[in-house]
N, C-alpha and C positions, 0 to 999 in steps of 0.2 A: 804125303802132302802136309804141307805145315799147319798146327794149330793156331789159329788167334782168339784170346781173349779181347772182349770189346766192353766199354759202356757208350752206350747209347742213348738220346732223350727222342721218345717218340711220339706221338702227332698229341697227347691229351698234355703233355709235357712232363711225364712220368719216366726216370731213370731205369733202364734196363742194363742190363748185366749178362753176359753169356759168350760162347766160344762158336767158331765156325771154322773150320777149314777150306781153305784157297791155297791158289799158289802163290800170292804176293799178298802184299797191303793194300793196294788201290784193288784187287779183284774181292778183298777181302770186304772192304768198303761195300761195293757193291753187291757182296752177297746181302750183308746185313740190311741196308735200303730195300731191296729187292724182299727181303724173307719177312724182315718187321715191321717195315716202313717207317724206318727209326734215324737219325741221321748222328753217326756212331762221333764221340767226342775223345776216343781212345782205343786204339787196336794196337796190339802187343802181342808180337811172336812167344807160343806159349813154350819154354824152355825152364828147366829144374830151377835156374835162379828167377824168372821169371816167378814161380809157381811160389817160389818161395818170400817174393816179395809182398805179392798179392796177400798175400796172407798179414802183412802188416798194416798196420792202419793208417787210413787217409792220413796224405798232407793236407794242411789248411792253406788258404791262400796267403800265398808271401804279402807282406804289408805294400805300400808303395816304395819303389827305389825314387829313393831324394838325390840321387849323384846325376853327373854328367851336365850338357846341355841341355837348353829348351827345344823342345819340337816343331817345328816349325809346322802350319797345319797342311802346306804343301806336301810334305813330309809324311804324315800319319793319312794322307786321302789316296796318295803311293801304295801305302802298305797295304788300305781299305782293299784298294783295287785287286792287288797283286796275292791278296790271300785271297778275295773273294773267285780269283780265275783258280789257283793252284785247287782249291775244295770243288768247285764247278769240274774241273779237271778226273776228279777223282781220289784225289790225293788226300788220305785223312789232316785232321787238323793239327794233330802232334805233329805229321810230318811237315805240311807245309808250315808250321811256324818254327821249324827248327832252319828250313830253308830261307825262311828271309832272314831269319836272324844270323845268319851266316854271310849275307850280304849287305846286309843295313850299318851304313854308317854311322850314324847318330848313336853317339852312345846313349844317350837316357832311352831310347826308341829300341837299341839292339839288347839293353839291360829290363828291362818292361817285357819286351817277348820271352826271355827267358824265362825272367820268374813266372809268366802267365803258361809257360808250356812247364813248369814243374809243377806251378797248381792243377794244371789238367792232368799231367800225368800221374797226377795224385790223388785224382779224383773230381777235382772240383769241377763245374759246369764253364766255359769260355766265357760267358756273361759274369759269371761271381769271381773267374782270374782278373777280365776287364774291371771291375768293380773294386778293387785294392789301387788301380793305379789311378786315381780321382783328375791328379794334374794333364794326364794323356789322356783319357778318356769319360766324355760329362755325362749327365745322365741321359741322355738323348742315344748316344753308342751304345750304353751298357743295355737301355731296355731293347733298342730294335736287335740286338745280337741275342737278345733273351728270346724275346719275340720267335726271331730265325730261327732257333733253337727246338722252342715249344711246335714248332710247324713244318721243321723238317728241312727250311729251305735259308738255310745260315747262306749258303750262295749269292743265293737270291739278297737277300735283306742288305748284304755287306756290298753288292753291285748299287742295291738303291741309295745306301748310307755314301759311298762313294760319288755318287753323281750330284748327292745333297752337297756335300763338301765342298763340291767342286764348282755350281754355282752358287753359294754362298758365300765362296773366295772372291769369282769374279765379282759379283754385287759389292762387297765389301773394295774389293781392287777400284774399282769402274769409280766408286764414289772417293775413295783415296786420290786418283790420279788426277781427280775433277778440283782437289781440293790443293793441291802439291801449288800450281801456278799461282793463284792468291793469295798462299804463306808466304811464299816466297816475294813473290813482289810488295805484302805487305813489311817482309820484314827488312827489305832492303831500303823501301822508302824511310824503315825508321832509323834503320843504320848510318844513310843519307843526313835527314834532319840534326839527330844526333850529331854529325861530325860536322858541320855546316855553324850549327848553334855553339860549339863547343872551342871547335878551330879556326874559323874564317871569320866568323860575327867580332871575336874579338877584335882580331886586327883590325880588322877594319873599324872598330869603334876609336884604336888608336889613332890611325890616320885620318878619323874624322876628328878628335879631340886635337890634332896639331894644326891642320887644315882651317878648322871652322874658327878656333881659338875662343872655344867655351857657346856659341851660337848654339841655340834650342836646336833641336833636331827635330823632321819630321815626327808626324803620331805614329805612324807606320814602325819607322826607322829605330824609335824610340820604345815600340810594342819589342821589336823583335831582341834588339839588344837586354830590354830588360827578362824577357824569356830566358836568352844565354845566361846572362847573368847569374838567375835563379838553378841554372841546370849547372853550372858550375861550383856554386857556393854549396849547393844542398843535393848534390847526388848519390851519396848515401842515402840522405833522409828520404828521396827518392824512391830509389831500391826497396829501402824497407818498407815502403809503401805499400809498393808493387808485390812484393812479396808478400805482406799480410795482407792484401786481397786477395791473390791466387791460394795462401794455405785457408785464409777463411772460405772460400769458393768449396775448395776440395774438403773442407770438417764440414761445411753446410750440405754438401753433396751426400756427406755421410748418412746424413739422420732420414727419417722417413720423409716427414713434411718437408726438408729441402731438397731432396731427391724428385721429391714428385712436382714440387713447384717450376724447378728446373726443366723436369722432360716436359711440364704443360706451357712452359715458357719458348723448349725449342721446336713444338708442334707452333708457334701462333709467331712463331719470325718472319718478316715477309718474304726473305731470299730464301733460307734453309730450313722453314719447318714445313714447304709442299714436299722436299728432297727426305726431310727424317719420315713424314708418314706414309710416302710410296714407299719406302726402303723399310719398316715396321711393318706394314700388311702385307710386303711381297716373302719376308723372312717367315711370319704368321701364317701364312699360308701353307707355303712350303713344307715348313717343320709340321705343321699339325696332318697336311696331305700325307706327309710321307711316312708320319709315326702309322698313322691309321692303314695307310697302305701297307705296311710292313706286319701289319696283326697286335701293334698293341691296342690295348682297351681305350675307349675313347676318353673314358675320367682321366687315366694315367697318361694316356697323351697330352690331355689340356693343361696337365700338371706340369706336366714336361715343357708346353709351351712356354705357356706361363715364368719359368724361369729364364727361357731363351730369347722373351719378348725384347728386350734391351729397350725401355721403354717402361715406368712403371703407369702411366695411360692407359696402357694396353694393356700390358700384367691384371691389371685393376679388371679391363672388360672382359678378357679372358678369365679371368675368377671367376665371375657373374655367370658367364655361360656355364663353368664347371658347376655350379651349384644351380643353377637353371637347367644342365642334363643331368644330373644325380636324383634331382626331382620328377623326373619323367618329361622337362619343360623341352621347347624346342631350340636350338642352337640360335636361330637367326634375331629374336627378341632381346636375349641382353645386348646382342651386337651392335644391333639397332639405335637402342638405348642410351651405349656408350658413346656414340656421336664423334665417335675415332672413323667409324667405318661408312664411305662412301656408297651410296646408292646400289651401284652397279655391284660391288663386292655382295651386298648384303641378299641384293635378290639373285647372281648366281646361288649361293649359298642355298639359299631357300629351294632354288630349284633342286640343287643337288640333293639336300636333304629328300626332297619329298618323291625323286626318284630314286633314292638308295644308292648314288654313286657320289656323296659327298667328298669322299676322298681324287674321285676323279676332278671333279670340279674346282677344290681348293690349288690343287696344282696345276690347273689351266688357271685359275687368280694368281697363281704365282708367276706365270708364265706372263701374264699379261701385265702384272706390274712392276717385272723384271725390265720387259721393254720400255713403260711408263720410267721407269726409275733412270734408263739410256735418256730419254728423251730432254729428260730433269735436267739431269749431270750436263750435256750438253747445252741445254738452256743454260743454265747455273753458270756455266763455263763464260759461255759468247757475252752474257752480261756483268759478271764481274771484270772481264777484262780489259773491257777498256773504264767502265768506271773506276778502278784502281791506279791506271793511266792516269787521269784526270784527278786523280786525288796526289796522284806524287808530283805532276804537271803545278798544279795548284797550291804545294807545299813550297816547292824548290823555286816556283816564280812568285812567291811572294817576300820570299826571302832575298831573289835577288834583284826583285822590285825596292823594296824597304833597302839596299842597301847603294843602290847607284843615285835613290833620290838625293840624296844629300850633296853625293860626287855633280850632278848637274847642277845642284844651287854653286856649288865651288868653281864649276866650269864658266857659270854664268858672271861671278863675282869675278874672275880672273881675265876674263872677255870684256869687260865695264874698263878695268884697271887698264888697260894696254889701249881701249881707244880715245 
């Protein structure tokens, strides 16, 4: 029967090392869970060059590969899935990422599993290979696969990370698709005006300078012509406007105080800051439920949050908590505090805590302002829709309000002449 060499990390998170004979890898697998209760990260048929390898020393983990494509996170929630069954399966971890890598398109994605199956098979632990590739993998992956790791149940944790992906795409889609129809009619209405101000105003100023022969024009008539006017002589100067407002936006965005000014400007908008704070406590929930579900530590979790908060509002009251549980303090009091966090969020929280299924709890608040966040987006939808109607309505008829006034004072001057 064949020898297998193994490492292993077992339930305290301590690296093991040893041999077992089976008659495959997948039986070989199960010996090891079944004998150590260890959930093995490398099993290798023990043979002369084998014996002979072992004896040389760890590889380190490959740095990140910089080549190829971006990932798409559709993409990498695929792979979550699809190793998380093959391991569930039986199947050790060197072998099942040699198999998706063998099918995975993506090249930065099929270049990433490589180097992560020659750092395992070098030694390294799957969380310290994920941990080289920063751009595929943030730190939210790398701990809960640690996590998996340290408790045996890498399966498990990568089934949980997989379903986070996966409603954190739709949340993120759901609010994307809500926002597609009022770009778009916003940007058409301005491509409208533009061409209108630009092409049509003219002429038409000429047929009224031949027409009227020098006659004042309406205040309307005379509003909108001198608009073109100024969009034609200075649209450049324009541009460059427009354009050192959007680069000063994006250097203001950069710094601390304009970052933060910004997200407490887009909580307090009347249309789009109820849509960013259910979409910030439903993402908050989530990530903090399912680090803690998965066995990271709850400081390291809020750390973790904390960076995935997209929001520095939030970021801020999630600090607060982290240093209000470091101190022994209770979670639900800075939350409170922070005046980000709604009523009803704040006392599930509380109950969960004070029953010891906080983690259950935060992902029923996730759950329930997943649906609030539908409800938004739809709201959000049904009312910009037609007020944007009404904004291009009221653009386009005022323009060609101000532009027939004049054609009727000529109709009327023409109508005088012939009776």
């Amino acid at each position: 029967m064949p020898l297998y060499t193994f490492t292993a990390i077992n339930p305290q998170g301590q690296e093991i090392n040893g041999s077992v004979e089976a008659p495959d890898q997948n039986q070989a697998a199960a010996v090891i869970k079944q004998q150590y209760g260890a959930f093995p990260t490398r099993i290798v048929e023990q043979t002369g060059l084998d014996a002979a390898a072992a004896a040389q020393p760890k590889k380190q983990a490959r740095p990140m590969f910089k080549g190829g494509r971006r990932v798409p996170s559709r993409t990498l929630t695929v792979f979550t899935r699809q190793l998380a069954t093959l391991i569930d399966a039986g199947l050790p971890l060197l072998r099942g990422l040699g198999t998706l890598q063998k099918q995975e398109k993506n090249v930065a994605l099929r270049n990433a599993i490589h180097a992560m199956a020659e750092s395992v098979e070098g030694g390294s632990t799957f969380s310290e290979a994920m941990a080289s590739h920063p751009s595929l993998f943030n730190r939210l992956y790398v701990n809960m696969v640690k996590a998996g790791e340290v408790g045996g149940v890498l399966e498990v944790v990568l089934t949980r990370l997989a379903e986070f992906q996966e409603k954190a795409q739709k949340l993120k889609n759901r609010i994307t698709s809500a926002m597609v129809y009022p770009i778009v009619v916003l940007i058409l209405s301005m491509l409208i005006l533009v061409f209108l101000l630009t092409f049509i105003v003219p002429r038409f100023q000429q047929i009224f300078a031949d027409m009227l022969g020098g006659k004042p024009l309406p205040a309307l008539t005379q509003f909108v012509i001198d608009i073109s006017h100024m969009l034609k002589t200075n649209f450049i100067g324009i541009a460059a406007v427009l354009a050192v407002v959007i680069v000063g936006f994006k250097l203001l965005s950069m710094t601390q105080k304009g970052a933060e000014y910004i997200d407490r400007s887009k909580l307090r908008l009347p249309l789009i800051g109820p849509l960013v704070r259910l979409s910030a406590i439903a993402r908050f929930s989530r990530t903090l439920g399912t680090l803690i579900t998965s066995g990271v530590p709850i400081l390291q979790a809020l750390n973790i949050t904390k960076e995935t908060a997209g929001n520095i509002v939030l970021s801020d009251a999630i600090s607060r908590v982290h240093d209000a549980v470091k101190e022994g303090e209770s979670v639900v009091a800075p939350l409170e505090a922070s005046g980000v966090f709604p009523p009803m969020v704040i006392s599930m929280i509380d109950v969960g805590e004070e029953t010891g299924r906080l983690p259950d709890m935060l992902i029923k608040v996730s759950d329930v302002y997943d649906d609030e966040v539908d409800n938004a987006v739809a709201g959000l939808t049904s009312m910009l829709e037609p007020l944007l109607i009404v904004f291009l309505a009221v653009i386009v008829g005022t323009i060609v309000v101000a532009l027939f006034m004049p054609l009727i004072e000529v109709i009327k001057n023409v109508g005088s002449q012939t009776m």
